[in-house]
C-alpha positions in Angstrom: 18.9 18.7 -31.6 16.1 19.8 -29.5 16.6 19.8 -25.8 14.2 17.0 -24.0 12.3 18.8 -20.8 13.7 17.3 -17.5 10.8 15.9 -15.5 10.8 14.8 -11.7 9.1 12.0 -10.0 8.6 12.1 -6.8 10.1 8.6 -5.5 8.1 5.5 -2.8 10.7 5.3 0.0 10.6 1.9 1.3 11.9 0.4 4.6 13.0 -2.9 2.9 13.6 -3.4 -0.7 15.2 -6.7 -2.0 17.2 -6.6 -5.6 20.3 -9.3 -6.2 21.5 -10.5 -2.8 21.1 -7.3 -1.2 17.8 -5.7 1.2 18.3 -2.5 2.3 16.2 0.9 2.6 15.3 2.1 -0.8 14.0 5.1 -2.8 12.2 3.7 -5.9 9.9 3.6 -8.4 7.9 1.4 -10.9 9.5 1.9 -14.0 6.6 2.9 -16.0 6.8 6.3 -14.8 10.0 6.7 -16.1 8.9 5.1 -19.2 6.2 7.0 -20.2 7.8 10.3 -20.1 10.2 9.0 -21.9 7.9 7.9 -24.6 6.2 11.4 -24.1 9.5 13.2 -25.0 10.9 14.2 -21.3 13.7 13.3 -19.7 12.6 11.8 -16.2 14.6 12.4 -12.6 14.0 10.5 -9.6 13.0 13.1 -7.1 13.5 11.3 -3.5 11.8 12.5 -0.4 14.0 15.5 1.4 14.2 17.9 3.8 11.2 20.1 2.7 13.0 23.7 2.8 14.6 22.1 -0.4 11.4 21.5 -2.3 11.9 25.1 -4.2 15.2 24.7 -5.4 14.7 21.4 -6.3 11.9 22.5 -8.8 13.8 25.2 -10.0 16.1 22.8 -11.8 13.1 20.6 -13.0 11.3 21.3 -16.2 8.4 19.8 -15.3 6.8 17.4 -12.1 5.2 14.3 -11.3 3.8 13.5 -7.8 3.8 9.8 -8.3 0.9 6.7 -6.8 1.4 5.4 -3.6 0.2 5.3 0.1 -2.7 6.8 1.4 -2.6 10.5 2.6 -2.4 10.4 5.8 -5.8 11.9 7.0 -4.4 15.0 9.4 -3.2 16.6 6.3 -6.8 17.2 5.8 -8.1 17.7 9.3 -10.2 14.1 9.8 -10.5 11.3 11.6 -8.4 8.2 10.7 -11.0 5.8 8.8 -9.9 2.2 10.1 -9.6 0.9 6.2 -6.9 4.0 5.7 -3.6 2.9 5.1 -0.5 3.1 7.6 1.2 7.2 7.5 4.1 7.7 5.2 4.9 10.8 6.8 8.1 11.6 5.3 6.3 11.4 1.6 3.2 13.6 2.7 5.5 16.2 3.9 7.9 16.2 0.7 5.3 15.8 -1.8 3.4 18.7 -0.3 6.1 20.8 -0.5 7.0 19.9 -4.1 3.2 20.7 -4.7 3.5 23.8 -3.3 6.7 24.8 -5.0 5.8 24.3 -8.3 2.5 26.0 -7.9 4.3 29.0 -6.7 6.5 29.0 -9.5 4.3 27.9 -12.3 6.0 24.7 -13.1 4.3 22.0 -14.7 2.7 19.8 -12.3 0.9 16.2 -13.0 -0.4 14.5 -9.8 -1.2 10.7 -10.4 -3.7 8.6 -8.0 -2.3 9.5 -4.8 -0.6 12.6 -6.6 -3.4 13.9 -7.1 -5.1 13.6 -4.0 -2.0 15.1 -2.4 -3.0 18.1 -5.1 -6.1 18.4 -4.1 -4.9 18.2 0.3 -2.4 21.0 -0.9 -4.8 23.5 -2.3 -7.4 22.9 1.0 -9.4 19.8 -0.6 -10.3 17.2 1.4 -10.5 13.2 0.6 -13.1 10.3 1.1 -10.9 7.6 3.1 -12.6 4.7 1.4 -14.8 4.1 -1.8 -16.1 1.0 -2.2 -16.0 -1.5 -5.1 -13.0 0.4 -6.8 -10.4 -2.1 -6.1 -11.5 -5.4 -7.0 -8.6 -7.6 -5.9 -5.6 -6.9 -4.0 -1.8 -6.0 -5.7 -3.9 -6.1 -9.4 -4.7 -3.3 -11.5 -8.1 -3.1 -12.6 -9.8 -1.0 -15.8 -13.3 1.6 -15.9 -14.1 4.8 -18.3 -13.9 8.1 -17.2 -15.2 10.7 -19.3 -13.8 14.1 -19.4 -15.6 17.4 -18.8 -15.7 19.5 -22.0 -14.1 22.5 -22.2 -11.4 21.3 -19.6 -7.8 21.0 -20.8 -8.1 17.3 -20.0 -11.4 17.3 -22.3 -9.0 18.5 -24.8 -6.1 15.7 -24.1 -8.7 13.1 -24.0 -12.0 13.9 -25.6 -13.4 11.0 -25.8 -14.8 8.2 -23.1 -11.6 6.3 -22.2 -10.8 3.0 -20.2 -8.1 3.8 -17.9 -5.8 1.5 -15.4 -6.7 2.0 -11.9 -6.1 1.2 -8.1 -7.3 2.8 -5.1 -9.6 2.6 -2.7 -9.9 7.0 -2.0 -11.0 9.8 -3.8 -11.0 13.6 -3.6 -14.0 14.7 -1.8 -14.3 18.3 -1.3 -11.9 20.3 -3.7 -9.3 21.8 -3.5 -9.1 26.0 -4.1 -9.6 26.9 -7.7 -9.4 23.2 -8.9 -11.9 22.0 -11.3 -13.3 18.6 -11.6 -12.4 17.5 -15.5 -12.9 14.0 -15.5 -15.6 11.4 -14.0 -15.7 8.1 -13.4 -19.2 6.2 -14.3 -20.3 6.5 -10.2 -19.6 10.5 -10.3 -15.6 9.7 -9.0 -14.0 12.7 -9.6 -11.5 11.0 -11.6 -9.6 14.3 -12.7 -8.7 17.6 -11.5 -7.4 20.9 -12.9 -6.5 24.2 -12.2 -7.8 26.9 -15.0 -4.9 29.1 -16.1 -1.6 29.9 -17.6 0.2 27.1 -15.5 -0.2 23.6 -16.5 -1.9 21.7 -13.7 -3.5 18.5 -13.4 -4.4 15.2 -11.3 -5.4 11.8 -12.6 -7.1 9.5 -10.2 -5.7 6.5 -12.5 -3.0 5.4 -13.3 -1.3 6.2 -16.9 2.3 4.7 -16.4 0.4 0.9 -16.2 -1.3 1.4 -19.7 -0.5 2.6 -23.4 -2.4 5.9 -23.4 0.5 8.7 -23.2 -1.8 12.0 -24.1 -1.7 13.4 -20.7 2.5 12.6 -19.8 2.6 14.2 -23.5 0.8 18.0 -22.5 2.8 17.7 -19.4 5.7 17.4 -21.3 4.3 20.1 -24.1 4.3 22.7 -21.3 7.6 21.8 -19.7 9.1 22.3 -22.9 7.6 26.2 -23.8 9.3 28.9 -21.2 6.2 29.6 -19.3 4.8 26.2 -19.2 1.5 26.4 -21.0 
């Protein structure tokens, strides 16, 4: 039997989280990320937030990771000015994830950033973020659908080669990017909608999000390189 590549998910870590009769602090996640590397051939880890020394060992177990959606990047991370529409700080996450980030760029490990992941990607390698785009959510709490089309020649334009309609929620985007990262997908208003690093190592960022729809192509070259020893 061939050996499925573990992959890590970085984890939400909520204050108050209700399930049966109990409400308590919880680290969690939305189980289509789980899902969908399943489907893709991985086997997926919860990756809660910890003490950020830990972030390189933690990756050196992993196959593979994903920086998962969530709150707004708290705007210091990228030296600017708190926007008034910017979400509350998750502090704790910012710090983890960017140390995750960091770790597996260091050691070459596969790395998929989604929505917020990938903005965090983009923070990470000196990028910075626009706090507040309008029009892209349409309604509160509900996904909603657009096409982004990917930049030929990209190893996204090779996942996904063709115009694609693509889940989505979020109200930021990556502004200024990041060192070395290439834009690899658009969204019909110029949204950078994808990000890349050129390479050996297998890195990327989606702006949308892939665990809410059907279309597994880019969970699947994550979980391609996680499975070959040098990750590309």
């Amino acid at each position: 039997m061939v050996s499925r590549p573990l992959i890590g998910i970085s984890t939400y870590l909520e204050k108050n989280a209700r399930w049966g009769v109990w409400e308590l602090p919880a680290a969690l996640l939305p189980v289509g990320y789980p899902q969908l590397v399943q489907a893709s051939g991985g086997l997926a880890a919860m990756v809660p937030p910890d003490d950020p020394k830990h972030a390189p060992s933690v990756v050196a177990r992993l196959d593979g990771v994903i920086v998962a959606g969530g709150p707004d990047v708290s705007p210091d991370r990228y030296g600017a000015e708190r926007d008034p529409r910017t979400g509350p700080p998750a502090a704790e996450r910012d710090t983890w994830e960017l140390a995750l980030i960091r770790a597996a760029l260091t050691s070459g490990t596969p790395l998929l950033g989604i929505c917020r992941g990938m903005q965090l990607l983009n923070v990470a390698l000196g990028g910075t973020l626009t706090q507040h785009v309008e029009g892209h959510v349409k309604e509160t709490g509900v996904f909603g659908r657009h096409t982004v089309t990917s930049v030929p020649g990209t190893r996204f334009g090779d996942l996904v080669p063709e115009p694609s309609d693509v889940p989505t929620y979020h109200h930021q985007a990556v502004d200024r990017l990041g060192r070395g990262l290439v834009a690899s997908a658009h969204a019909d208003d110029g949204t950078v909608e994808a990000v890349e690093l050129p390479g050996m190592s297998w890195v990327m960022g989606v702006q949308w999000h892939p665990e809410m729809g059907d279309d597994a192509r880019v969970t699947e070259g994550l979980v391609r390189a996680a499975s070959t020893p040098h990750g590309f």
